[in-house]
Structure formats: structure tokens, C-alpha cells
N, C-alpha and C positions, 0 to 999 in steps of 0.2 A: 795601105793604112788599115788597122783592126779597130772595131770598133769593139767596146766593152759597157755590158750593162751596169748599170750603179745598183751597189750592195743595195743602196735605200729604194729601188724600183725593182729588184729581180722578184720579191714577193707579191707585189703588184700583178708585175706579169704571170707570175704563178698560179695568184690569186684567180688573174681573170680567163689565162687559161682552163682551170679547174672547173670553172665554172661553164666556160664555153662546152666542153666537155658535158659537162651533167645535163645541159638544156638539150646536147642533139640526141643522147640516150631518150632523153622525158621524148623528146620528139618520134624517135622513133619506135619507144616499147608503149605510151599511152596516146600519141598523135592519132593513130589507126583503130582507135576501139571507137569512137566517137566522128564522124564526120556529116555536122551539120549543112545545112543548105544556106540557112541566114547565113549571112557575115558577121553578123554581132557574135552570135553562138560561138562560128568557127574561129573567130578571132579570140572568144572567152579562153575558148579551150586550147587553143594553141598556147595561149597567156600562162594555162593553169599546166598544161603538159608540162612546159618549159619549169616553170616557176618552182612544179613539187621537186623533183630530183635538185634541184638547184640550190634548194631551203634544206633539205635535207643534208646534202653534200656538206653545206657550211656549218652544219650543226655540229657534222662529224667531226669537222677538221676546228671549230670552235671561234668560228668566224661571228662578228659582230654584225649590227644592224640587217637583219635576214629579212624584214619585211620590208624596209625602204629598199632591199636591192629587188625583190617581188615587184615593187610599184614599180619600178622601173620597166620592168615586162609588160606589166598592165598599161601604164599611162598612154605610152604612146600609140597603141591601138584605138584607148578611148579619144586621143584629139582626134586624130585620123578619122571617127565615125563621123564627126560632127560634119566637115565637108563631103563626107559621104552621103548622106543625110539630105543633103541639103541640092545634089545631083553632081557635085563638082570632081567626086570620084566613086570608080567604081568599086566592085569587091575585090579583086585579084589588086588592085594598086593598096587598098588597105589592108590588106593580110601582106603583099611585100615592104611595103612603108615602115609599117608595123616593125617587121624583121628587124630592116636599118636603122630607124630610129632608137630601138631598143639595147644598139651596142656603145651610142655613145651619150645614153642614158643611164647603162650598166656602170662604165668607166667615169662618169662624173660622180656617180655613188662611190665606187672603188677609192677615186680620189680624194675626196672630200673626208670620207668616216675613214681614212687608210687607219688614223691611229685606233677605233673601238674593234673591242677584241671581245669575246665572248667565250665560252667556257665548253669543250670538246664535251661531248652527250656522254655518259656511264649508260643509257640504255642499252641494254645486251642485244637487242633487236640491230637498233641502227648500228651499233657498232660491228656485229655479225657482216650484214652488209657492208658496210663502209670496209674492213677489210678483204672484201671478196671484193672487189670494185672491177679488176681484170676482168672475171668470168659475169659481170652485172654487165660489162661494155659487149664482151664476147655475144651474150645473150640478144641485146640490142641490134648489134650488127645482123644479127642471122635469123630476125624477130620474122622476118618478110617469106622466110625459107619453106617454114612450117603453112604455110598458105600457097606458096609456088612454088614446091621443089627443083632445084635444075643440078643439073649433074656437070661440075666446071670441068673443063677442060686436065689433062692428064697433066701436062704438063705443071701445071700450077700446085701436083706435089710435089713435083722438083722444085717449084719457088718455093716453095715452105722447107723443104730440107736446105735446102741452100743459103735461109736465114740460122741454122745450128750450124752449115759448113762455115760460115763468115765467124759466127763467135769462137767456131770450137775449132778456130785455123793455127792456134798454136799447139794442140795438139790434135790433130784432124784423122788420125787414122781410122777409129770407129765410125767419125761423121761420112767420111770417104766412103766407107762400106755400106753403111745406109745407105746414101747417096745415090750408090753404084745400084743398090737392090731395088731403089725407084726408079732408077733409070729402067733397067731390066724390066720391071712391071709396065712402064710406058711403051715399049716396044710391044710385050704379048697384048697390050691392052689395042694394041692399031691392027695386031694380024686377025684377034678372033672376033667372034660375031659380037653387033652390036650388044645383047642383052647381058654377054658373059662378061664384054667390058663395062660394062656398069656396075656388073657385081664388083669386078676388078678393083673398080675405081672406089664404090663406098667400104670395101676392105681394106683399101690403102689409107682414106682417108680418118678409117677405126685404127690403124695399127697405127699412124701418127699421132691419134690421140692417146693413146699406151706409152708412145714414145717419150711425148712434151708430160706425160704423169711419170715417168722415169727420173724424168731431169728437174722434175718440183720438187718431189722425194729428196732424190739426193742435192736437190739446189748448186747443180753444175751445171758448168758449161753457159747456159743462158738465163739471166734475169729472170727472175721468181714470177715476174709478174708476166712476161712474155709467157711464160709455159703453161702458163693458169688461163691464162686468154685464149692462147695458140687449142690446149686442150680443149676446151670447151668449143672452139670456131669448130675444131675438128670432129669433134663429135655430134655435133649438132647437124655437120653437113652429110656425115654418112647416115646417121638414124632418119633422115628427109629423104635421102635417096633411097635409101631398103624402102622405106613409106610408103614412096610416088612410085616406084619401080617395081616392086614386089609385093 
């Protein structure tokens, strides 16, 4: 038996995906600049991490009631202080409470204002942004790199080529030979000395990002937005290993 979502819920779900989306961005590009000791503080600011890219996001996309879906972030943090407060809970239960309650506080907003709609931003700012959104997510993921660089394993260039061998499998002969030419790089990278395969590896992982700006350019073979993403992961993890390494 298939199961199929309703025209009248897929934007829903859209909705609150996008948005799930923009909170673990706020969480993880503004979470880290800031960690308070209070619980109130750290709860604020986890509220406000989440909340800016979130408000932001809906502005872009021209989403209505942007501040009742904020409160929704906030509220549940502030009941949770009160028993806190009072000794019934401590701070790690209301910074996680916090979390949970906030998702189906988010979804009773979603549900309730589904029909107000509001008017996508003309600021050339947010709108610059909002169509970069891949390499805004790319940045996020790789925020933590630039503080600990680590050098991933070799192999996991052939996971990243192996996602252009799957799309570009009807006609794969270039992807093949890629492919093959990281494979090859994976093998020199095991026989010589450690230091040389690190250069190795952040050259490989610079020549992938050349690669994924190949295919934005010409907008083959893989989705616009994978290659703007892919580019950016990939550059960002070779410029942190040349960093830490050299």
C-alpha cells in the first residue's frame, strides 16, 4: 500500500521543513559565539540563534505571521524556567524540554495561520542570501572546522564522487574517469608518508571543489544546489587542512 501526501498539506510540510532547516543553521553558525553559564541566558540565546535565520528565511520565502512562529521558540523555554526556578527542574532538562516543546508549538502555528501569507522581501541583501542558501547551509556544516581542523579519511572522496557517478550514470564515462583518478589518488595516499598524504588529501579535496564549480557553471549532470553546497563543503575542508597542517 502507497501512501500519498495531500496537495492541501505538502506546503505545510514544506513549510516546516524549511524551517527546521534554518534553526539548525542559526544553531550551528550563531549557537557557538555565545555560551552562557545561567540557563536563562543560554536558553535566551538558543531561542534567538534559532529564531533569527528562521524569521529571516520566511521573510524570504514570503511567509506570514513571522513573529508568532518566534514566540513559539521562546515560549516554551519561558514555562519550563518557572519549574526550574522553583527546584523541580534542572538546567540541561530545560534547555532539552525547551527543544521538544518548541516543535509542536512551531506546528500548531503552521497549522492554525496555514492561510496568512505575507509578501517575499525585495531587499537586495536578504534576497542575495536567500538565493545562496546551499553554500549559507555548506558554511554552517563546516562552521566547527575552522576551530578543529581534522583531515577525513581518503576514502570519503570517493564518497563524494560517487554521488556525481549516481546522477551522471546515464552517461558516466567522464564521471568513471574521475572516479578512477580518486581512486588512484587513494591508493598513493596509503603507500606515502603521512605528511605528504595530507597534502594529498587537501589537494584532492581543492580539485573537487573546481570540479562541483565545473558543473554549476555549466548546470550538468547534478542539481544546482548540490554543486554550490558540495563546492563550498569542499573547499572549506581543504583550506582548514592546508591551515592545521601547514
Amino acid at each position: 500500500m502507497t501512501t500519498t501526501v495531500s496537495p492541501a498539506v505538502r506546503p505545510l510540510v514544506r513549510h516546516g521543513a524549511e524551517m527546521l532547516v534554518a534553526m539548525l543553521v542559526g544553531m550551528a553558525l550563531l549557537g557557538p559565539l555565545w555560551t552562557p553559564e545561567r540557563v536563562e541566558f543560554a536558553a535566551l540565546w538558543m531561542a534567538v540563534s534559532m529564531s533569527v535565520p528562521m524569521a529571516w528565511w520566511m521573510r524570504y520565502r514570503g511567509h506570514g505571521r513571522i513573529l508568532e512562529m518566534c514566540a513559539a521558540m521562546v515560549v516554551p523555554y519561558a514555562v519550563l524556567l518557572v519549574p526550574h526556578w522553583v527546584g523541580w527542574l534542572d538546567a540541561d532538562a530545560v534547555l532539552m524540554g525547551g527543544h521538544l516543546l518548541m516543535l509542536p508549538a512551531m506546528a500548531l502555528v503552521v497549522v492554525l495561520l496555514r492561510h496568512e501569507h505575507g509578501v517575499p522581501t525585495t531587499n537586495p541583501v536578504v534576497r542575495a542570501v536567500g538565493d545562496r542558501w546551499p553554500a549559507v547551509i555548506a558554511l554552517a556544516v563546516t562552521f566547527d572546522f575552522w576551530q578543529s581542523a581534522l583531515v577525513p579519511p581518503v576514502w570519503t572522496l570517493l564518497l563524494c564522487q560517487a554521488a556525481y557517478l549516481f546522477w551522471g550514470r546515464r552517461a558516466p564515462r567522464v564521471q568513471l574517469a574521475v572516479f578512477s583518478l580518486y581512486a588512484a589518488l587513494a591508493v598513493v595516499v596509503i603507500v606515502v608518508s603521512a605528511s605528504a598524504g595530507v597534502l594529498l588529501i587537501a589537494l584532492g579535496w581543492g580539485a573537487h571543489a573546481v570540479w562541483d564549480l565545473v558543473h554549476h557553471v555549466r548546470d550538468a549532470v547534478v542539481p544546482r544546489w548540490w554543486s554550490e553546497f558540495c563546492g563550498v563543503f569542499d573547499l572549506v575542508i581543504a583550506v582548514t587542512i592546508l591551515i592545521a597542517w601547514f
